[in-house]
GUKEVEX-587990 format. One line per 8 residues: number of its first residue (from 1); for each residue y, x, z of N, C-alpha, C, O. Coordinates in nm, 2 decimals. Each point is the difference from the previous one (the first is absolute). Example, Ala and Ser with C-alpha at 12.3 -4.5 7.8 and 13.67 -1.06 7.14 Angstrom:
1 = -0.57/1.32/0.78/0.12/-0.09/0.00/0.12/0.09/0.00/0.00/0.10/0.07 | 0.11/-0.14/-0.14/0.11/0.09/0.00/0.11/-0.08/0.08/0.11/0.05/0.01;
***
This chain:
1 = -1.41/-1.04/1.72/0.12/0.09/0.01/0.10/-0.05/-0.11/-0.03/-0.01/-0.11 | 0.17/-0.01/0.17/0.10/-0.07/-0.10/0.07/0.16/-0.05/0.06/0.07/0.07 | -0.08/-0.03/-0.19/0.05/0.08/-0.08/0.09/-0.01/-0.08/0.02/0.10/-0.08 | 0.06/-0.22/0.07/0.10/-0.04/-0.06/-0.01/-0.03/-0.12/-0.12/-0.03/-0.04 | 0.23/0.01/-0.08/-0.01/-0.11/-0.07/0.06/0.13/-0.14/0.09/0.08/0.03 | -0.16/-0.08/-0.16/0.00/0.06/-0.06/0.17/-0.05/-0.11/0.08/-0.09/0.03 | -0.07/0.15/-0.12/0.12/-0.08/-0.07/0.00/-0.17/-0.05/0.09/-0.08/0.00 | -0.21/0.06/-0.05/-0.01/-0.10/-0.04/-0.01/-0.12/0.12/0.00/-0.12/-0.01;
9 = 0.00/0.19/0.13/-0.02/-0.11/0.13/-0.15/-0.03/0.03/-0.04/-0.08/0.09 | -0.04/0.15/-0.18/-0.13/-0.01/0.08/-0.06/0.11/0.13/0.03/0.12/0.00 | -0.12/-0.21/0.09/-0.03/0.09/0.11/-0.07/0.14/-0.09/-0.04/0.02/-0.12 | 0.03/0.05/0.23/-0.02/0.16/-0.07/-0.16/0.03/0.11/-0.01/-0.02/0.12 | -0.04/0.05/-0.19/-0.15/0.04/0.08/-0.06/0.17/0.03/0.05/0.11/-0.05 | -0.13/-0.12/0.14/-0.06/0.11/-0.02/-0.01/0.12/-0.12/-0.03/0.11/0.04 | 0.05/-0.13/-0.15/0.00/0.08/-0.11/-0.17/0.02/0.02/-0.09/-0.04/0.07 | 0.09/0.14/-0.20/-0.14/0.05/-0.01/-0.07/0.08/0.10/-0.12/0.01/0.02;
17 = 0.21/0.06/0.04/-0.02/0.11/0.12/-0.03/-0.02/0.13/-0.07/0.06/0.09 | 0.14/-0.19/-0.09/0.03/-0.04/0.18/0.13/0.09/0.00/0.07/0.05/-0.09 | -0.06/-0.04/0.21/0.15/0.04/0.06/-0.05/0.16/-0.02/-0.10/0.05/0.02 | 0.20/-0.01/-0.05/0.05/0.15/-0.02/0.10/0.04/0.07/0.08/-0.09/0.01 | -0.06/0.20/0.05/0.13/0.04/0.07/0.04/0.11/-0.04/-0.06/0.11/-0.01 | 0.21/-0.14/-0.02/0.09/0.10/-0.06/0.01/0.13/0.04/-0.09/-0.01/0.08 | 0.12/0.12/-0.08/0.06/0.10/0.07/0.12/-0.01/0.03/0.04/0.11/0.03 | 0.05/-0.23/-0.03/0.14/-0.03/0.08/-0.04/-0.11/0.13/0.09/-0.04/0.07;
25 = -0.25/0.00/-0.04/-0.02/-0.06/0.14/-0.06/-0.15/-0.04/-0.09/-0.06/0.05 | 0.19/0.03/-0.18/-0.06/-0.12/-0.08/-0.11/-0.09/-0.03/-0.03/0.08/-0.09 | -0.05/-0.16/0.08/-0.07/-0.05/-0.11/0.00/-0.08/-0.09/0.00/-0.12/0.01 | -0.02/0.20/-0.12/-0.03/-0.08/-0.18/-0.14/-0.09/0.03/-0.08/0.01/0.09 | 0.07/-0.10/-0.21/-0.11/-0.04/-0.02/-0.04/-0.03/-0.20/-0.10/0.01/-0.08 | 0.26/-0.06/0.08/0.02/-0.02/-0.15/0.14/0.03/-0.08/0.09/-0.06/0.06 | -0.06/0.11/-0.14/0.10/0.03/-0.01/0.02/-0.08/-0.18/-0.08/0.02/-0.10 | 0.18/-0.08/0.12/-0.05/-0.09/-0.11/0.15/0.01/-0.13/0.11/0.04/0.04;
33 = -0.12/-0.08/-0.15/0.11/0.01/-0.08/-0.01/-0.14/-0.12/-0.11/-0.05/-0.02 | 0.20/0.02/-0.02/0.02/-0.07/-0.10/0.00/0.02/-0.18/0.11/0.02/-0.05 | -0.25/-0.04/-0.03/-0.01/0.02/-0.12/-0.03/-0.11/-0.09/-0.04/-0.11/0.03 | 0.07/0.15/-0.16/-0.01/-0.14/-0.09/-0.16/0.01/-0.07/-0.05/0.10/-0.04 | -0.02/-0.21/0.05/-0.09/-0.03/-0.01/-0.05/-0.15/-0.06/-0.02/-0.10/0.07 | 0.01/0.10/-0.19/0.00/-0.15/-0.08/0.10/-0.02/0.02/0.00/-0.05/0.11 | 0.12/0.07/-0.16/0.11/-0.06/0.02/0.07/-0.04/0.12/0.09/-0.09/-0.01 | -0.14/0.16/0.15/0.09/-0.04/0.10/-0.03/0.09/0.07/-0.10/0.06/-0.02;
41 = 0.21/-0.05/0.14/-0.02/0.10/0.08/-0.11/0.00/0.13/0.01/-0.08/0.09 | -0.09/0.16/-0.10/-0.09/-0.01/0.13/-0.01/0.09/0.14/-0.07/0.10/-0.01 | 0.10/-0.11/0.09/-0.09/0.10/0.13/-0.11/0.05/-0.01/-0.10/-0.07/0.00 | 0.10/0.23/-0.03/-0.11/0.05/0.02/-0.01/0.08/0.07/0.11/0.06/0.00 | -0.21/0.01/0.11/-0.01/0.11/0.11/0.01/0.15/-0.14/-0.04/0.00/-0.12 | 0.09/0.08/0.20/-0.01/0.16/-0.04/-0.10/0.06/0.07/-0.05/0.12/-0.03 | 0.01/-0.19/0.12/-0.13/0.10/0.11/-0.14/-0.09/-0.02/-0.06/-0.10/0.06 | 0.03/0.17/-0.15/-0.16/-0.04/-0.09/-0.09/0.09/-0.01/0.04/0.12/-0.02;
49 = -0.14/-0.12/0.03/-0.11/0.05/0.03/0.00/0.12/-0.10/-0.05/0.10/0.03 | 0.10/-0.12/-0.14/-0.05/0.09/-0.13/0.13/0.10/0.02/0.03/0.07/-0.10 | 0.05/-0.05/0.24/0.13/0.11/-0.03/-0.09/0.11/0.04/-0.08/-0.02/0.09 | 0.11/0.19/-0.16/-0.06/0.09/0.03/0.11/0.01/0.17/0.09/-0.08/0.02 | -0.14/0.18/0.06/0.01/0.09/0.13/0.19/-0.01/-0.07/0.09/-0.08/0.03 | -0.09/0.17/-0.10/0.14/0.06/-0.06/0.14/-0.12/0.01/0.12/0.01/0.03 | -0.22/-0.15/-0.09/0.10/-0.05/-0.06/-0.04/-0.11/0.18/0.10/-0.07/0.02 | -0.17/0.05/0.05/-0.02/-0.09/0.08/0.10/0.12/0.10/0.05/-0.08/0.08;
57 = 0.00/0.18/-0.05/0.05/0.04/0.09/0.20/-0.01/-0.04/0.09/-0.02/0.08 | -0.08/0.05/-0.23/0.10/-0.06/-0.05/0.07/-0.15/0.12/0.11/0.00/0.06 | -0.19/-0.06/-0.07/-0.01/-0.15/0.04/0.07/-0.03/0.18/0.07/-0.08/0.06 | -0.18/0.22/-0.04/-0.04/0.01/0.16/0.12/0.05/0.10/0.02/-0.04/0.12 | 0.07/0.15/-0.20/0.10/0.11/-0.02/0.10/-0.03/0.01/0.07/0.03/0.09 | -0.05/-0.15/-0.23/0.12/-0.01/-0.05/0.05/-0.15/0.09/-0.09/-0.06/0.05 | 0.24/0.02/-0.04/0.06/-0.14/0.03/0.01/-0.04/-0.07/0.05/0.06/-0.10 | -0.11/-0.23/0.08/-0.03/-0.10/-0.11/0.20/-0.08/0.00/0.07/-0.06/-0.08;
65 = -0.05/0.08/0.18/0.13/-0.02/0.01/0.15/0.09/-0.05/0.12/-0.04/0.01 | -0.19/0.17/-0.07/0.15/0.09/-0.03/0.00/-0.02/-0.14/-0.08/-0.02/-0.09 | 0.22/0.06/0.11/0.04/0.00/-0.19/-0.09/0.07/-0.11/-0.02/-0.02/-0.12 | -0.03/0.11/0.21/-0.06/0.07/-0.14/-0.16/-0.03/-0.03/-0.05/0.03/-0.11 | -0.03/-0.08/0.22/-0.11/-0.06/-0.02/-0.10/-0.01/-0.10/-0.11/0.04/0.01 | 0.17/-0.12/-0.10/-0.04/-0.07/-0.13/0.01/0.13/-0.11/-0.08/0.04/-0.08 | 0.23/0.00/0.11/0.00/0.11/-0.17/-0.05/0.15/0.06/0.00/0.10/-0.05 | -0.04/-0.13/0.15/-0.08/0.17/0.06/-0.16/0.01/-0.02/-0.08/0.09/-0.03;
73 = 0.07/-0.24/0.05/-0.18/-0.05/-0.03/-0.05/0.00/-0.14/0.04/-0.05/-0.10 | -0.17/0.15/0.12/-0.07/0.04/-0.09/-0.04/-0.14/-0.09/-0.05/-0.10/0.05 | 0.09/0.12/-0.16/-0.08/-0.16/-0.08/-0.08/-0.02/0.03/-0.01/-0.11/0.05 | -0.15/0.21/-0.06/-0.09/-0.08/-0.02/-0.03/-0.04/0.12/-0.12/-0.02/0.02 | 0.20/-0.02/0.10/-0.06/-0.08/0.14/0.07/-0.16/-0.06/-0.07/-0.10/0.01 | 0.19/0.08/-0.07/-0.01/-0.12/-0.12/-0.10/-0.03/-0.09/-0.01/-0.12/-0.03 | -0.04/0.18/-0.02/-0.08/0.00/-0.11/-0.11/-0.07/0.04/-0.05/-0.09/-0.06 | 0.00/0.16/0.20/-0.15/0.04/0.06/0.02/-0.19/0.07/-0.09/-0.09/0.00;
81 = 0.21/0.07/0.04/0.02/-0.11/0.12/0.02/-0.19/-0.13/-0.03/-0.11/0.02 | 0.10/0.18/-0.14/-0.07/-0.14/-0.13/-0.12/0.02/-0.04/-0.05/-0.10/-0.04 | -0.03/0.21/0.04/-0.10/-0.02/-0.05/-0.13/-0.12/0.09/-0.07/-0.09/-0.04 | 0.11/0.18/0.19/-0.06/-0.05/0.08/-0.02/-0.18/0.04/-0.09/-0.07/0.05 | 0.25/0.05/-0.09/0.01/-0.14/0.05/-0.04/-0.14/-0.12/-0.02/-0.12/0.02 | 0.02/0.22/-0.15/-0.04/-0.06/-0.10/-0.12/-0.01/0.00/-0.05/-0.10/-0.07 | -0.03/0.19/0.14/-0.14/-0.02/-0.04/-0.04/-0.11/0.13/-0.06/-0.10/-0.02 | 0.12/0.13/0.16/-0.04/-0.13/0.10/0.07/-0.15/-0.10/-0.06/-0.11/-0.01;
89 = 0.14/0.12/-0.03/0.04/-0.12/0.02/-0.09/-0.06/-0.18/0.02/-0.12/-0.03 | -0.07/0.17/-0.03/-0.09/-0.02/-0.12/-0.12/-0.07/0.09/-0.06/-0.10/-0.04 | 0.06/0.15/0.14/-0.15/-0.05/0.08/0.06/-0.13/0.09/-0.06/-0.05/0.09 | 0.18/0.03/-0.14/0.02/-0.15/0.12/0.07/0.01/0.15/0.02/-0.09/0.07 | 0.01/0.23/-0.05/0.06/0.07/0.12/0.12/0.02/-0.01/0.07/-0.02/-0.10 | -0.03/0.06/0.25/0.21/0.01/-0.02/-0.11/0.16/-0.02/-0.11/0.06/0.01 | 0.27/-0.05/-0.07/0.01/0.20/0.00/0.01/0.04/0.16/-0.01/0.12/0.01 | 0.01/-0.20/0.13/0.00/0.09/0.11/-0.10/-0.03/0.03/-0.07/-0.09/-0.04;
97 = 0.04/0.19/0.16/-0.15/-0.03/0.04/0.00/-0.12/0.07/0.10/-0.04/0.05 | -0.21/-0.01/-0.04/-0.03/-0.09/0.09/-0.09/-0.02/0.12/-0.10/0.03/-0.06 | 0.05/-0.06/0.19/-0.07/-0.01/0.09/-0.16/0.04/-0.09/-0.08/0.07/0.06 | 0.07/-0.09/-0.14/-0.16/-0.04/-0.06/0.00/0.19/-0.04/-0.10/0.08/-0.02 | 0.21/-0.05/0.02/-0.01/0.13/-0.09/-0.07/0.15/0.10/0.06/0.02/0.11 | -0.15/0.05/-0.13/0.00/0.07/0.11/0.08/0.13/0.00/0.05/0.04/-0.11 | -0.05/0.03/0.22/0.13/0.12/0.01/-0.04/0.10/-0.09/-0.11/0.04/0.01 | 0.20/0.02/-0.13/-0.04/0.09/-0.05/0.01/0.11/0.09/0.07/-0.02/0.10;
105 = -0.14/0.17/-0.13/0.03/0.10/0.01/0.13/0.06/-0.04/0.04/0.00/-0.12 | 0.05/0.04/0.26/0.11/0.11/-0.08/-0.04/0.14/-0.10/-0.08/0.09/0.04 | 0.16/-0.09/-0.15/0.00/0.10/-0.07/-0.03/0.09/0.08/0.03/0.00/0.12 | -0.11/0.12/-0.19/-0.03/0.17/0.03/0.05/0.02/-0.06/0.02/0.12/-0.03;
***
């Protein structure tokens, strides 16, 4: 499935979830942003296994595309989404999931 191409121009995958579908008809899989990380900017997914119910429906809800997006969103799904990619990529991994990865559970 061609899911298109994230900012940096890399293909965009399944995410951790597999395909999710919006309540606008949609489907997400990864919703991704740009943070500094050793000194450069990196792509990391927001939709990671470790978001509580609260902050994964934030996600689910909200348009990754409107102006207010970013300054409406709860930090710690930032917080939750470097932690996360720091610890895959410590282990030799991109921060997105990958084929090898299996589907997490959506938040309760």
């Amino acid at each position: 499935m061609d899911y298109g191409k994230r900012a940096d121009n890399t293909q965009k995958g399944s995410g951790f979830f597999g395909e999710i579908k919006r309540p606008d008809g949609n489907v997400m899989t990864e919703v991704s942003i740009g943070v500094g990380l050793n000194g450069k900017e990196t792509q990391v997914p927001l939709i990671v296994p470790t978001l509580t119910k609260q902050e994964f429906d934030y996600l689910l809800k909200n348009d990754p595309k409107a102006k207010t997006f970013m300054s409406k969103m709860p930090p710690t799904i930032i917080d939750k989404a470097v932690e996360h990619a720091v610890g895959r990529m410590k282990q030799g991994k991109s921060p997105f999931a990958d084929p090898n990865d299996q589907p997490a559970e959506l938040p309760k």
